[in-house]
C-alpha positions as CSV (number, residue, x, y, z in Angstrom):
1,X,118.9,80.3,112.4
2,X,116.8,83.6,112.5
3,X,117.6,84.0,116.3
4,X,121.0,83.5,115.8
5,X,121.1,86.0,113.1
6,X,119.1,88.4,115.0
7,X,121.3,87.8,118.2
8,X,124.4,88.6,115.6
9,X,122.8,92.0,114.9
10,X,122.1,92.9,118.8
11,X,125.7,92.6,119.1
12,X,126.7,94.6,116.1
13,X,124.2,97.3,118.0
14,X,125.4,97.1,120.9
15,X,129.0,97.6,119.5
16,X,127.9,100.5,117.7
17,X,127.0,102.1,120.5
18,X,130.1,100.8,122.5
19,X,132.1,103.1,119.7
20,X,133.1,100.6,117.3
21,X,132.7,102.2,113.8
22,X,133.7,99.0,112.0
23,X,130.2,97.2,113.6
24,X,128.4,99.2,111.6
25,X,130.1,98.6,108.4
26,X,128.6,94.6,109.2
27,X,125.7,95.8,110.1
28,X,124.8,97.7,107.2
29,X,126.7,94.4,104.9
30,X,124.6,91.7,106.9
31,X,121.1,93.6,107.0
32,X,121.2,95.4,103.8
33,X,118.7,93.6,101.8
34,X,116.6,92.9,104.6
35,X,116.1,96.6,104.7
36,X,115.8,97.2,101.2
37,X,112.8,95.1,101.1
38,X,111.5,97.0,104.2
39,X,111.7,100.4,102.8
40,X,110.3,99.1,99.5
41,X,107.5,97.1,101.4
42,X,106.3,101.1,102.3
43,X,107.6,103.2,99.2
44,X,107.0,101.1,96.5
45,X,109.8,103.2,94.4
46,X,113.3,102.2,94.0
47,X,114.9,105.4,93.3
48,X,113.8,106.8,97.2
49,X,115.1,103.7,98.8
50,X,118.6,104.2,98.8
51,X,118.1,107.6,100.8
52,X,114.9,106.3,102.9
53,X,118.5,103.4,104.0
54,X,120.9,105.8,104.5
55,X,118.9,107.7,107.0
56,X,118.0,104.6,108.6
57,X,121.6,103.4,109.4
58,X,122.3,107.0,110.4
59,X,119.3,107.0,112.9
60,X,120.7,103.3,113.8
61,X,123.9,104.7,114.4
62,X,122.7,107.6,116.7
63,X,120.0,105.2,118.1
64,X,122.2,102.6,119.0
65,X,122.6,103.4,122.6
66,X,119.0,103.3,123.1
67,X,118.7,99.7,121.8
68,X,117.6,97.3,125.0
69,X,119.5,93.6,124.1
70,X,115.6,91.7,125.4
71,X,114.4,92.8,122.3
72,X,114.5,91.8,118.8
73,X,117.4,93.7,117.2
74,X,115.8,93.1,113.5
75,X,112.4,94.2,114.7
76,X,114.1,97.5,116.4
77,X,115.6,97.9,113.5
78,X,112.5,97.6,110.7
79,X,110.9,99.9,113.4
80,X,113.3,102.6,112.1
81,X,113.3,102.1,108.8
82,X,109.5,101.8,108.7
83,X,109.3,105.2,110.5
84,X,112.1,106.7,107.9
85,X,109.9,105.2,104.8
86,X,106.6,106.5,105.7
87,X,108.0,110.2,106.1
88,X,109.5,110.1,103.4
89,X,106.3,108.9,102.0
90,X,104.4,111.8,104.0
91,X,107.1,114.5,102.6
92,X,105.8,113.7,99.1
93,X,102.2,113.7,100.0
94,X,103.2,117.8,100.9
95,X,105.4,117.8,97.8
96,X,101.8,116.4,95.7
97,X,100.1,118.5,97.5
98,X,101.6,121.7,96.4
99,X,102.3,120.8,93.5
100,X,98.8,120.7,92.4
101,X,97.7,124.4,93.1
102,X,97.9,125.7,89.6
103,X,94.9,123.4,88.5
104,X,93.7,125.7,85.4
105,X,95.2,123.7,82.8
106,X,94.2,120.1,83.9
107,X,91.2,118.0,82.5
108,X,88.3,117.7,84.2
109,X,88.6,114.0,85.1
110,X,92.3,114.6,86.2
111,X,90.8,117.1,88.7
112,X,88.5,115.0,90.0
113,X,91.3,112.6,90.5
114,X,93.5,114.9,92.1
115,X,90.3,116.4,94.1
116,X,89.3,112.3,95.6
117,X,93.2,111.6,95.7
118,X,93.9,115.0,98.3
119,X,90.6,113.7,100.4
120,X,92.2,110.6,100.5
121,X,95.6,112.1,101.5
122,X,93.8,114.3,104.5
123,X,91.3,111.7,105.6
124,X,94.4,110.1,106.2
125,X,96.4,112.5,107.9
126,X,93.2,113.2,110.0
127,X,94.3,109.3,111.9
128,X,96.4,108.6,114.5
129,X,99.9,107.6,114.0
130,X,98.8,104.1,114.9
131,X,95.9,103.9,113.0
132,X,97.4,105.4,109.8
133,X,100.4,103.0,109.7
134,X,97.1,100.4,109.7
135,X,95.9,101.5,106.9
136,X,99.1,102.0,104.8
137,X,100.1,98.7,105.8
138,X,97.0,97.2,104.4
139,X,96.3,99.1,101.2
140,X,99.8,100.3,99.9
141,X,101.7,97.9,101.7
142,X,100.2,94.5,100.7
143,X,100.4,93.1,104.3
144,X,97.7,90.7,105.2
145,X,95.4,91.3,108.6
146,X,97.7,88.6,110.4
147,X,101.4,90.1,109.0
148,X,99.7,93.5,110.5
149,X,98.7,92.3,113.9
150,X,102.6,90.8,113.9
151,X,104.6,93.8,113.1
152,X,102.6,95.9,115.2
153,X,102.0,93.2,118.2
154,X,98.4,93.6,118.7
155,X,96.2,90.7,119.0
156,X,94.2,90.5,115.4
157,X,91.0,91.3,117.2
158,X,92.7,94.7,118.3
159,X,93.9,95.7,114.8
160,X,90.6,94.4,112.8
161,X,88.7,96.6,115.5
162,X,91.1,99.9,114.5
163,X,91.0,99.3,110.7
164,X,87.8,99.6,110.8
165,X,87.8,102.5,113.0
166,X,89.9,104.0,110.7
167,X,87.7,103.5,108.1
168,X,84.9,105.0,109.9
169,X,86.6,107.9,110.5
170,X,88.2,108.6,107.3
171,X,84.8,108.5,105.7
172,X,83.3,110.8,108.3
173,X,86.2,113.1,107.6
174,X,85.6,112.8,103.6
175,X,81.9,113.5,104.1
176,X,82.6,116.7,106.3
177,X,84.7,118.1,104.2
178,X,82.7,117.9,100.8
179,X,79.6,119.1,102.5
């Protein structure tokens, strides 16, 4: 069943990018609520999803010629609205960020909380692409070790051996900077 249905969405794709506007309408119609629960899986707030989708089918859409029929058609496809989720997610890590400069009238403890929550937010931007989407995937995504090591086809040895790299090296980075 899954195969079929993924074969189904390859061919929408690849009609996409053959011109067929209509093939996208299906697209979006059949794949909808897969997506939904994609974006959400990295968001974790309803009211972003519906634009974190549209720019996914949009990037589809432009994208479409690029898709390669060997592949999985769903996995290209949570590929992009992954990638659309966690910049969005990124864009209000900047937004929190500078947000918080007028810090005067805050409490103390909310300051420290802001303080540890912006060492959190650079430690992380201090990884590699591969090795933050790791670590996201873990914490604020909910995915186990083995869902990880899928999505991202690594053997689990691989990915255990980068999350905790990723650890390492978001502590170092935490220490450095409050020295």
């Amino acid at each position: 069943m899954r195969n079929r249905d993924d074969k189904k969405i390859g061919k929408l794709i690849t009609a996409i990018a053959c011109g067929k506007n209509s093939a996208l309408n299906e697209l979006f119609y059949s794949t909808k609520e897969q997506m939904y629960f994609v974006a959400y899986r990295y968001l974790r707030d309803k009211s972003k999803i519906p634009d974190v989708l549209n720019d996914s089918y949009f990037k589809i859409y432009r994208a479409s010629a690029s898709y390669k029929p060997s592949r999985s058609a769903r996995n290209w496809m949570y590929t992009i609205v992954k990638n659309t989720a966690l910049t969005y997610t990124r864009a209000d890590i900047s937004r929190d960020e500078s947000s918080l400069s007028d810090v005067s009238a805050c409490s103390s403890d909310f300051v420290d909380d802001c303080i540890a929550d912006l060492a959190l937010k650079a430690a992380l931007s201090s990884l590699d692409e591969e090795s933050r989407t790791v670590i996201v995937m873990k914490f604020w995504g909910g995915y186990t070790f083995s869902e990880i090591a899928e999505e991202m086809k690594l053997p689990l040895t691989t990915l255990y051996g980068r999350y905790k790299t990723a650890l390492k090296t978001m502590e170092k980075y935490i220490k450095e900077e409050n020295v």
